[in-house]
N, C-alpha and C positions, 0 to 999 in steps of 0.2 A: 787158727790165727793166720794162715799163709793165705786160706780159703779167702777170708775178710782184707785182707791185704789185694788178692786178683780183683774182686768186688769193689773196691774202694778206686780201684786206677781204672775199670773198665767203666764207672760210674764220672771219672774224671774226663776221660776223653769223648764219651758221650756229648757232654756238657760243649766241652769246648766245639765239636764238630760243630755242634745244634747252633752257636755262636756262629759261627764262622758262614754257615749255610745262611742266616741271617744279613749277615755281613755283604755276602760277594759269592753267594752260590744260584741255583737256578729260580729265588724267586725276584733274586736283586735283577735277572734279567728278564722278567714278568716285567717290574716295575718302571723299568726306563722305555719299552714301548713307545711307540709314537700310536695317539691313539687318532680314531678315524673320527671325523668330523663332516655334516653334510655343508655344501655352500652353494650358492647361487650367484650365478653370473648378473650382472647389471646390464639390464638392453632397455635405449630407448623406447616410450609406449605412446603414445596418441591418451587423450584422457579428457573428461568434462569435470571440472569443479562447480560448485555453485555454492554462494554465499545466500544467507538468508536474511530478513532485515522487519522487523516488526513495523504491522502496518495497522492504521484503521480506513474502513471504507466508507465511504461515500457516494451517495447517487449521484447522479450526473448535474439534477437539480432537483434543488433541496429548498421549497417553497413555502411559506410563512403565510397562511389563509387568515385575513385580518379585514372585518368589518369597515367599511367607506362611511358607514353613519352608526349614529346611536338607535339600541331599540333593543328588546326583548327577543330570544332564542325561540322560535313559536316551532321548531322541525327542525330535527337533526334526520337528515336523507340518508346515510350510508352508516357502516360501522369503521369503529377502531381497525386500521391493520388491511382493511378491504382494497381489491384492486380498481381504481376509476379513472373514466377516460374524459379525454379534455372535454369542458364544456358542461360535462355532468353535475347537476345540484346538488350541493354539500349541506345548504343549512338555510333556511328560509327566516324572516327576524318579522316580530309582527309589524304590518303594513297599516293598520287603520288610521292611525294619524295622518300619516303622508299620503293616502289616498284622498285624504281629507284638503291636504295643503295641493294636492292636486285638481281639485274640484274647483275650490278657492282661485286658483291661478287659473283655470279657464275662463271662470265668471270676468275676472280681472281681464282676460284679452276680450272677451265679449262688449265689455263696458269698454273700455278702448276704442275696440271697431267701430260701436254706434259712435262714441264722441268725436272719429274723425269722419265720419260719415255728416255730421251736424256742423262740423266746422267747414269741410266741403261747402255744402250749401251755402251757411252764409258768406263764403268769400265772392259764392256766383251772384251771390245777391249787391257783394258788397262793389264787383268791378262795372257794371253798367252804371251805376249811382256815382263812381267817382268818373267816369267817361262824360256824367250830365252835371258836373260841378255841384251836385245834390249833395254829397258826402266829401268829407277833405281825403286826400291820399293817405292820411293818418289813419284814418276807420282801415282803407284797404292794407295797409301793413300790417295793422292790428289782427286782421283776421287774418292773414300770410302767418301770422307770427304763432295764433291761437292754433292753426293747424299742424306745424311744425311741431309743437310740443304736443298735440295729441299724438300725433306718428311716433315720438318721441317713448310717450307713453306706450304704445301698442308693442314697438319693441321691448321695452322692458317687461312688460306684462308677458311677452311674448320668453322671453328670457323666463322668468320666476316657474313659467309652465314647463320649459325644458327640463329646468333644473329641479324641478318637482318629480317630473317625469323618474330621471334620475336617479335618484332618489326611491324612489317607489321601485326602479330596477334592481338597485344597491339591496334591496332587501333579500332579495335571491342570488346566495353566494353558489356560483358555481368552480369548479375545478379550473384550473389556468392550464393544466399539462396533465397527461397520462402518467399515472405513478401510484403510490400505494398511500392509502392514509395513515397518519400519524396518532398520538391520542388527543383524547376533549379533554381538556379542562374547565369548559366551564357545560353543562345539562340545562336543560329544558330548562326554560322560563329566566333564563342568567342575563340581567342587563350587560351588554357589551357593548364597545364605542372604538372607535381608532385607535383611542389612548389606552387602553385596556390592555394592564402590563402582560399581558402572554396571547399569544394567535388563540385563534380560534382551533386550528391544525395545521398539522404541515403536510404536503406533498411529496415524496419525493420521486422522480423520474429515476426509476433503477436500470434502465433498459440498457446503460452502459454501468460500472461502476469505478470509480477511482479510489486508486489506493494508494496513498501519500505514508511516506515514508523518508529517512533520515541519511547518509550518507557522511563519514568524515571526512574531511578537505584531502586528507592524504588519497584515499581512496579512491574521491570522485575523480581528483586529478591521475591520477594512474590509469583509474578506466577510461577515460576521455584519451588518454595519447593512444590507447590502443585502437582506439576507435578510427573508422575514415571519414572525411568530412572536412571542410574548409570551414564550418560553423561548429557551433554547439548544437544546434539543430538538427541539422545534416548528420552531425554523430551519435546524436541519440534514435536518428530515425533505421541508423546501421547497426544498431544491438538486435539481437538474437533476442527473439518470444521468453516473456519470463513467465512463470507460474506461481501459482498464487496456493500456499500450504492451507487448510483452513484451523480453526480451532480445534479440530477432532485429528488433527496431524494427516488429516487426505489431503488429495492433491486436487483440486478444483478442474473440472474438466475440460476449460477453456483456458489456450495460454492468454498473456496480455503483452501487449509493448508499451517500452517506455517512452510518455508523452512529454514531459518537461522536466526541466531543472530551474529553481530559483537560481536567480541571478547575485542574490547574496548570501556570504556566509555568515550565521550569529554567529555574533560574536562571544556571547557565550558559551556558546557549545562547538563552536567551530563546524556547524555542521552546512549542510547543504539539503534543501529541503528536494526530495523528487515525486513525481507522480506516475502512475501507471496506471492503466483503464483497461480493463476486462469486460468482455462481453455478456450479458446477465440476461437472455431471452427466456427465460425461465423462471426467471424472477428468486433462484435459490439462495442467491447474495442481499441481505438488508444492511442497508445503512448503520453506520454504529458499529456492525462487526469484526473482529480483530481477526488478526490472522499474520501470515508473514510472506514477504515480494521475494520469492528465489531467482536470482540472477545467475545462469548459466556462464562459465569462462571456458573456453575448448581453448587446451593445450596438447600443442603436436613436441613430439621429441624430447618431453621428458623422461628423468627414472624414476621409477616410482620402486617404494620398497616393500615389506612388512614392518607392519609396526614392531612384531615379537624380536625381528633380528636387531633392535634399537638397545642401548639402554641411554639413560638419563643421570646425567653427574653435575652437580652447579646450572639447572639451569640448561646445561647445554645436549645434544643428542649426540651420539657415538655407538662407530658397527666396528667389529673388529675384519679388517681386510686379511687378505691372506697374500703374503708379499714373497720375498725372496726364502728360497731353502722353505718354502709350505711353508714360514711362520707370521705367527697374526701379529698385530698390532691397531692400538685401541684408536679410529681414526673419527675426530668429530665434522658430524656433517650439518647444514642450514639445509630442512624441511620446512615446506610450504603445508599446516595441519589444516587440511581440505577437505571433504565429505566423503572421502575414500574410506568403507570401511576396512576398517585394521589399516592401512597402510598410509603411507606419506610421499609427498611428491617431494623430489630431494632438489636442492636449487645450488649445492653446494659439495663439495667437500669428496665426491665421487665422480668417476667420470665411467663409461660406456666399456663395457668386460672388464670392469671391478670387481673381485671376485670377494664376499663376503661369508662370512660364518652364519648359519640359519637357524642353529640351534646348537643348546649347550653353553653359552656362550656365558653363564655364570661362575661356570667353571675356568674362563681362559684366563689369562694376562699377557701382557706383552712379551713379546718373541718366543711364544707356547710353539712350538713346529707339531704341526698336526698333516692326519693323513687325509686328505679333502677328498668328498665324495660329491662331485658337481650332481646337483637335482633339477629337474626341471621345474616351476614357480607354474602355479595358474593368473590368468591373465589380471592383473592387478586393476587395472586400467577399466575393466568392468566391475570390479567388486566394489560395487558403491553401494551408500548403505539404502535400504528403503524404509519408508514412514507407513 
């Protein structure tokens, strides 16, 4: 019994110690630790942004090959898609008629010729006769008069045969400009006329290409105060080479500059229309195709961060600083989301040897006192993403 009695009190103070070690013995000073955290100093960085801006291209010029007369398709010269240089035969229309009205229209000057050749004479006949009062001055006007309107004739005859001419040219469509063919719509033997609702093909000069594209009023006017220049002109001629992304996400291996800005903004869309021109001697660029105008922005003396030492609350961004006595606190900052990958330009909210929390940071909350382990960052300011 006394046995179970020593048993029962040494089984009690166990208990209680075990308690008490719990309480306020060596693991309760384990747990109040200040534990170690890594951070990164904020230093201004030099850095290039570039926005992007959906575009379609266009050649330089973009020409509509459209019959001067009516007539039958008799030769299509080139194919769909082929490269042709100015001057080169696109499509020959048959000629038999009009060489016909050509034939016609000479006869016509011929018969002309003799009848003022005939009226000649008799006025030589008709001025000695009115010199001998044989004839009244009436006959000699008369013949003055029949000769004027044969000359009269010759000319117009003369006309009919040009315009025959003409004509008989028109039948042989050649190329207006160096550029690439378009498609046919209409095949061999297709009556076509001026009025014939679609071309014959198009032309287009790719040897430059333009790339029209969008811009919001807020935007354009921002980029324009950056710009130098006493014009609008003058300030688009002072941007920096853009490039041109293509549909396969490369990067086209000539930059372009920016050529113009409309002068109005729809009003619907608020937008501002602009143009770029890239150089295409290669002919790799066709008309039609999409792609997108990246517009380079070089920014000196910003901070830039990581995206990972961020979080996101309402909308808004927030790094936790580390401030008096090591402790943090949750501070919201305004980032500029730019093509940096992982990281953000910060325009707000931080300033130059701010020292911030790099990780872990799910674990903080305000006034956590931590033990900071300053890390060196790689160069943010290079890490941009590539396509």
């Amino acid at each position: 019994m006394k046995q179970f009695r020593k048993l029962s009190v040494t089984m009690m103070l166990f208990v209680a110690f075990s308690c008490s070690s719990k309480q306020g013995g060596a693991p309760a000073g384990m747990a109040g630790q200040v534990r170690e955290y890594q951070v990164i100093a904020v230093k201004p960085q030099s850095t290039t942004l570039h926005k992007d801006y959906p575009t379609t291209l266009e050649g330089q010029q973009t020409v509509e090959i459209r019959p001067k007369i009516a007539g039958y398709i008799e030769a299509i010269l080139v194919d769909e898609g082929a490269f042709v240089k100015k001057g080169q035969v696109l499509f020959r229309l048959n000629a038999n008629d009009i060489r016909a009205s050509v034939r016609s229209a000479e006869a016509q000057v011929k018969v002309a010729e003799a009848e003022i050749v005939a009226a000649k004479i008799n006025l030589e006949k008709t001025k000695p006769l009115v010199e001998k009062d044989i004839v009244s001055k009436f006959d000699l006007e008369s013949s003055e008069s029949t000769l004027k309107a044969r000359e009269a004739q010759l000319a117009q005859a003369k006309a009919n045969l040009e315009n025959a001419k003409a004509n008989l040219q028109y039948t042989v469509i050649s190329s207006p400009t160096d550029g690439f063919i378009g498609n046919f719509p209409y095949k061999l033997g297709s009556l076509v006329s001026s009025t014939s609702p679609h071309p014959l093909t198009t032309v287009s000069n790719t040897s430059n290409m333009y790339a029209y594209f969008a811009m919001n009023e807020k935007e354009f006017l921002t980029l324009a105060k950056t710009l130098e220049g006493t014009n609008m002109q003058e300030k688009l001629a002072s941007m920096p080479a853009v490039s041109l992304v293509l549909a396969d996400n490369s990067i086209y291996e000539s930059k372009g500059t920016i050529q113009t800005a409309s002068g109005l903004v729809d009003p619907q869309t608020g937008a501002v229309n602009v143009r770029a021109i890239f150089p295409n001697p290669n002919g790799m660029l066709r008309s039609g195709s999409s792609g997108l105008v990246r517009i380079p922005e070089h920014m000196d003396s910003v901070l830039i961060i990581p995206q990972k030492v961020t979080f996101e609350l309402q909308g808004k961004h927030f790094v936790y600083v580390v401030g008096e006595e090591n402790k943090v606190s949750s501070t919201p900052i305004d980032v500029l989301v730019g093509n940096l990958k992982d990281s953000y330009v910060v325009t707000g909210g931080l300033k130059s040897g701010d020292q911030i929390v790099a990780e872990g940071i799910a674990s903080l909350r305000n006034d956590t006192q931590i033990k900071p382990k300053l890390t060196e960052i790689e160069d943010l300011a290079e890490n941009r993403a590539q396509n």
